[in-house]
N, C-alpha and C positions, 0 to 999 in steps of 0.2 A: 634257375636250373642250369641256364651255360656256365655261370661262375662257378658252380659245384665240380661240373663237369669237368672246365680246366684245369681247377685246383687237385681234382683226384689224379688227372692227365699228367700234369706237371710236376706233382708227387712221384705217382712213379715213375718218371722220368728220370726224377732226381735222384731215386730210389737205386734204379741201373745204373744210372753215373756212375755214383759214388759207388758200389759196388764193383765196380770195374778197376778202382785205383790198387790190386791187390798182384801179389805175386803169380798165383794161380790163374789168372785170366790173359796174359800176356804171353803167346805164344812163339814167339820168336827166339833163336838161341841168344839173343841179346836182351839184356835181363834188366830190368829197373834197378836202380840204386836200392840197397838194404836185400837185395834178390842174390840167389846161385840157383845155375843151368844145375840141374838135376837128370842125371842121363838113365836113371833108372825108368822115373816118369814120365822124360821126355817133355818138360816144363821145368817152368822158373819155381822156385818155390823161394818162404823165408829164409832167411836166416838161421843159423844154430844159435840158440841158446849162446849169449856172451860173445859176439860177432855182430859186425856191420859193415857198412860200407860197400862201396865196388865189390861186386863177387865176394862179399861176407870176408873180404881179407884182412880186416884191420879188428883184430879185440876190443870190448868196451875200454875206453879210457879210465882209468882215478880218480873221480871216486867211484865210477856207476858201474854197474852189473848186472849179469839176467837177461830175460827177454828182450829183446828193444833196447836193452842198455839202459831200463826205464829203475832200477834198485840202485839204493846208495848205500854205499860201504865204508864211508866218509870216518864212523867210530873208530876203526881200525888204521893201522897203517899201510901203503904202497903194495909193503913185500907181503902183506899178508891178503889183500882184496885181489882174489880169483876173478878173472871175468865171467867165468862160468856161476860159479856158488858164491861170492860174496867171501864174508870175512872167513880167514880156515884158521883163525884161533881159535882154542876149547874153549874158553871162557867166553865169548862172545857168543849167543845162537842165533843162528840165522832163520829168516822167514821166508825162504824162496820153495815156491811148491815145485819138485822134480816129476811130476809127472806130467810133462808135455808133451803128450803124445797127440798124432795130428787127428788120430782118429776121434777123439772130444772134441778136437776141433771144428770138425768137420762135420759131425751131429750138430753142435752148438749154432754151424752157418746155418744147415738144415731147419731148425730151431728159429731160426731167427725167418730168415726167410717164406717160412710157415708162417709165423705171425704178422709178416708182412702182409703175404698174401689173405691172410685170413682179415686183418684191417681193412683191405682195398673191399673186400668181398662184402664185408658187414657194411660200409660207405655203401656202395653201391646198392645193396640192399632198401638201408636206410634212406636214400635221394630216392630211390624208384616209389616207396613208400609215401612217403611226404607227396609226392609229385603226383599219386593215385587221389590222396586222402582231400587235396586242392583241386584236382578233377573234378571228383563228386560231388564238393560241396559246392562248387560252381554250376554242377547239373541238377543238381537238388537246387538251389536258388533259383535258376534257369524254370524250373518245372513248379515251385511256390507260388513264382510271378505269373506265370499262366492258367496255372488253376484258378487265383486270385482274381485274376481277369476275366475269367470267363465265370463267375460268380458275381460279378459286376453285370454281365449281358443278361445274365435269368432275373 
């Protein structure tokens, strides 16, 4: 039961860590790498689309483009690979989905996070269970062996 215990413990532990390495949790006008001060929000937030760097100042490099810089536009040439959209010749089509809007995003955290908490919730559930189900059959054993005994005295 304690080994369940820390391992649920230590899950989300690790769970808040790792969630904390993001734009949005760091509150100070000085921003993590891949971040811009956002004076709207009043927080760091990502990146633009095709940016990175210190204060998002430096465009994707040749070949890459898109979010994170994570799309290659490698097919094309230099002058044609946008860092924003990828390759802007006609004949070539590109696959970069424009709708990045923060508000999907920010469902999708919610999302996620719900089934975070909904895991830890079911774990816990499930150990309290188990840990019932080994109770009883210990007081049922418990109460076997004495009935049995005192059928032994008559």
């Amino acid at each position: 039961m304690v080994y369940q215990l820390s391992l649920a413990i230590s899950l989300f532990c690790c769970t808040i860590f790792c969630a904390s390495f993001n734009c949005e949790r760091f509150s100070e006008q000085k921003c993590y790498k891949d971040c811009q001060w956002n004076e709207a929000f009043n927080k760091c937030i990502d990146c633009e689309t095709g940016f990175y760097g210190e204060n998002c100042s430096s465009p994707c490099r040749y070949p890459n483009y898109g979010k994170y810089c994570q799309q290659d536009c490698s097919h094309c040439n230099l002058d044609e690979c946008n860092s924003k959209l990828g390759c802007m010749s006609s004949d070539i089509p590109t696959s970069q989905d424009y709708n990045t809007s923060k508000e999907k995003s920010i469902q999708l955290k919610y999302i996620i996070i719900g089934l975070i908490a909904f895991g830890f919730f079911a774990t816990f559930i499930i150990i309290a269970y188990v840990y019932k189900m080994k109770r009883r059959s210990f007081e049922n054993e418990r109460n076997w062996s004495s009935f049995v005994q005192r059928l032994r005295y008559y």
